[in-house]
N, C-alpha and C positions, 0 to 999 in steps of 0.2 A: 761197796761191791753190789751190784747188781746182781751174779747169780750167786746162788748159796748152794750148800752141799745139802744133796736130795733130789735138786732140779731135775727136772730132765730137758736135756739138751740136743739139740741136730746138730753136726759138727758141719761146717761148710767149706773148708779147706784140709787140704793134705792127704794122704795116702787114703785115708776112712770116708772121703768126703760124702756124706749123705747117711752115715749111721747116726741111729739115735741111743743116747744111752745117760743111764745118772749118773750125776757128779757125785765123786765118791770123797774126793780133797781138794780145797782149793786152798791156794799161796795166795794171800793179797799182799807181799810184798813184790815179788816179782809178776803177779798178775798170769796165775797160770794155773789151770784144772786139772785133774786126773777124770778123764771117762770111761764107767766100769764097758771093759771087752773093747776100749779103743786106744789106738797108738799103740799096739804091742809088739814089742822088739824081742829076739833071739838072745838069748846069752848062753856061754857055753864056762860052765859052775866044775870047779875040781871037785872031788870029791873032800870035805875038811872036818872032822870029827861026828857027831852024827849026821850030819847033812849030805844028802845024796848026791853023789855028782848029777853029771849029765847037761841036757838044754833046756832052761827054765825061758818062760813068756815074761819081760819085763818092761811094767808100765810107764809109759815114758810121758809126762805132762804137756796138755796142749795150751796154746797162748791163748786168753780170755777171749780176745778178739774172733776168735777162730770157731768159737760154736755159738748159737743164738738159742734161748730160751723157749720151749715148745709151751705155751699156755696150759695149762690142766683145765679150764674151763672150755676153750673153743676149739683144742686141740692142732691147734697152729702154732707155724714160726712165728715169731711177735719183739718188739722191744718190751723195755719197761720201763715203767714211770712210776712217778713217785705220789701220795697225797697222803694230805695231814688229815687223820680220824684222831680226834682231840689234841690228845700230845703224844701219839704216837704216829712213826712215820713206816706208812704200809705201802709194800711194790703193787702195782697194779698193771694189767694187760693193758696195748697200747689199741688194741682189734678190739676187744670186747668190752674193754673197762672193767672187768672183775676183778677182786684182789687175785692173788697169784699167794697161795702155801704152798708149804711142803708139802 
């Protein structure tokens, strides 16, 4: 998986399209992220033992494809790439060539 949970991401598709925010969970089986304050839906909650009724915010996950990685070095949209520093295989900006952390 290309992006990991911490990133930060610009979403480019769907109702949010052009919000940025961090990945809070990502599925790599089904290839899907959660972005903290994006894709949020309406639910309407009974009331059931302690838990409060009412209209709860719930986060609904977006497809990988659908957000691009903002570099922390140059501050831009960017892909990623891959390269071997010894025997370890480190993400790097595809704009600036820097590695890319959390």
């Amino acid at each position: 998986m290309k992006i990991k949970k911490g990133d930060k991401v610009k979403i480019l598709l769907g109702k949010d399209r052009g919000k940025e925010g961090k990945v809070e969970y990502v599925r790599g089986k089904d290839k899907k992220v959660f972005v903290s304050g994006a894709n949020l839906y309406k639910r309407h909650v009974k009331k059931h033992g302690d838990i409060q009724g009412g209209i709860i915010d719930l986060p609904k996950p977006l497809d990988i494809s659908n957000v691009m990685l903002v570099c922390p070095g140059c501050n831009k949209v960017t892909r990623i790439g891959f390269k071997m520093e010894g025997n370890e295989k480190v993400r790097i900006c595809k704009k600036c060539n820097k590695e890319v952390t959390k």
